[in-house]
N, C-alpha and C positions, 0 to 999 in steps of 0.2 A: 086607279083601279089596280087592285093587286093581282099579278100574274101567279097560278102556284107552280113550284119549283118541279122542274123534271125530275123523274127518278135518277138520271145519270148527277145530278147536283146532290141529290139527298144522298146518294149514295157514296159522292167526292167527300162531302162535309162526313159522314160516317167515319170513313177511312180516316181524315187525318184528325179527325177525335180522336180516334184509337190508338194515333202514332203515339199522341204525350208529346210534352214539353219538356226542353232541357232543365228549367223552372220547376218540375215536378221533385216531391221528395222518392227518387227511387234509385232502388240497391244500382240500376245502371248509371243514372245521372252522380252518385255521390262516388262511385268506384270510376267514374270517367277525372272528374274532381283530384280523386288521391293521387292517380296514377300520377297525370299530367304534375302532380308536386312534386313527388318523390320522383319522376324522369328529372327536373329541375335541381332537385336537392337532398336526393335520397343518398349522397354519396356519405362513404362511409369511410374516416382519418382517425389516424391517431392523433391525441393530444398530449399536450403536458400533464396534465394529470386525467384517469377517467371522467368522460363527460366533457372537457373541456373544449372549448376552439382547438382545430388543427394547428400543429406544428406547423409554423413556418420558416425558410431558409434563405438568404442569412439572417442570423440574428443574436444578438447579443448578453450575455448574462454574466449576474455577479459571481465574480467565483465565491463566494459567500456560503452561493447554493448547496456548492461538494462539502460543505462541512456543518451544513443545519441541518436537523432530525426533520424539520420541517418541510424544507424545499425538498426531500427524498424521495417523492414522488416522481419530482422532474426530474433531480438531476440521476437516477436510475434509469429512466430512459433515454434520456441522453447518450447515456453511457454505455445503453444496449443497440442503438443504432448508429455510435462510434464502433462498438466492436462489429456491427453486423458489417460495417465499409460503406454506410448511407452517408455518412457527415465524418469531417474533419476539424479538430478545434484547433485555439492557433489566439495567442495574447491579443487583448484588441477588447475597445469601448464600444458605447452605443448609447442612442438617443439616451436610454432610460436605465441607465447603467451608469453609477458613482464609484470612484473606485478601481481595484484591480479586476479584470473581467476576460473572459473569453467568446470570443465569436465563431460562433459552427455555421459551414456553411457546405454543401450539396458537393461530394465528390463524383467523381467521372458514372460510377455503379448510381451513385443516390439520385442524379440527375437524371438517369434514365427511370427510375423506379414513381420519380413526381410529379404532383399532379398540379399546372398551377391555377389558381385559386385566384378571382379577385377580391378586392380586398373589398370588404362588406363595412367598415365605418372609415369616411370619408377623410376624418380626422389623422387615423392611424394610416389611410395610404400617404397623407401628405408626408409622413416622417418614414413609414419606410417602405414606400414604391406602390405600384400599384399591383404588383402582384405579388402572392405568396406560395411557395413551392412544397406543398401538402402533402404525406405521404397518406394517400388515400389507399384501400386497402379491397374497397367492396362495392353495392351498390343495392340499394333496397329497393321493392316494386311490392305491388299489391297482390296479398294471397288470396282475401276475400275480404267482401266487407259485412260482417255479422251480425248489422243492427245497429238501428236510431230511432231516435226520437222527433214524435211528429213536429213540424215546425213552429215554435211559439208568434206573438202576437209580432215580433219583434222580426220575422222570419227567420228565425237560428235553428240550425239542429246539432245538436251531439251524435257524430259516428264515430262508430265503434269498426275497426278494421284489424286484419291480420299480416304479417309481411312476410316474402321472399329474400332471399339471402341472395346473392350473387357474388362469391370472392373471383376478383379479377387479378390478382398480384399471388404471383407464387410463393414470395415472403410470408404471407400472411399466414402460410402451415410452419414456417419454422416455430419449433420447438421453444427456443430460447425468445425471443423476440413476442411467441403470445404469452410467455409466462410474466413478461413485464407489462404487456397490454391485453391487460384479462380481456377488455371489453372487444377482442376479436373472436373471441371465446365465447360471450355471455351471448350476443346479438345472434350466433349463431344457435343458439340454445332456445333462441324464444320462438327461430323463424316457424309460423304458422302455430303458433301458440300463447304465444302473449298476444293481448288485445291490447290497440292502441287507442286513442281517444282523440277524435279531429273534431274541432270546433268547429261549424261555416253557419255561413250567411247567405239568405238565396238574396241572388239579384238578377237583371236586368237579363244578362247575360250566364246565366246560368247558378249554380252552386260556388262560393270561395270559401277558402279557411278564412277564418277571420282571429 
């Protein structure tokens, strides 16, 4: 025989209907999602060229690079964080270096300025260490997140988000030093205005990028 449910029950099951699931597609569950990434990997380095992986220290290059139109992207920054007092060169090979070649590596000033970094392909820490001394510059969080797409068959959604800018490094306003790393410059240009585009997957445990 079926007992019917108290009103203090119907009214428990009411309420945490209402709470939602971490599972649900909403603006709170998808911006819990970003956040928690970008705390993880929002930081914000320069590289050898725009876009690229961070700079890491020590390391070694062909001297080749000072006299190719091509390598001029790096070896201009090289050369802007030798004058700024971050790095010191000094004759000297390396794993992936044939040849006459120079090794830069973190002076007294650059070492306080780095960020270090482990080394994300398992391969490249066998050969040069397991960590890498990053000049990180900034650090990105979430400004809103602006819209998605209901979940497909597959449960995927596309969001669409906006970012925060955080510069932590007082380097990062020199003058000379952003004219060689536009991209200190551009990132801060888009924050809360460029839309970004996160791909996820609901699961078990809530929203991932996938």
């Amino acid at each position: 025989m079926f007992k019917p449910l108290s009103l203090s029950l119907v009214a428990a099951a009411v309420m945490l209907a209402g709470c939602g699931s971490k599972n649900d597609a909403t603006e709170k569950n998808f911006a819990r999602t970003i956040s928690e990434q970008l705390d993880q990997s929002g930081f914000l380095c320069i590289g050898s060229i725009h876009g690229s992986r961070p700079l890491d220290f020590p390391s070694a290059y062909s001297n080749s690079i000072f006299t190719s139109p091509l390598e001029a992207p790096t070896s201009s920054r090289l050369k802007a964080l030798q004058e700024a007092g971050f790095i010191k060169g000094s004759p000297g090979s390396g794993p992936f270096v044939s040849g006459p070649g120079t090794v830069f590596s973190l002076t007294d000033a650059g070492r306080k300025m780095a960020t270090n970094m482990g080394q994300q392909n398992p391969a490249t820490a066998a050969v040069l260490g397991e960590k890498t001394a990053a000049f990180c510059y900034g650090k990105l969080s979430l400004a809103k997140v602006v819209n998605w797409q209901s979940p497909d068959a597959a449960h995927e959604s596309n969001v669409q988000y906006t970012y925060k800018v955080s510069l932590v490094e007082p380097w990062a306003s020199n003058a000379t030093l952003v004219s060689r790393f536009p991209e200190i410059a551009d990132i801060q240009r888009g924050a809360e205005k460029e839309v970004i585009l996160a791909p996820m997957v609901q699961t078990q445990d809530g929203w991932r990028f996938r």
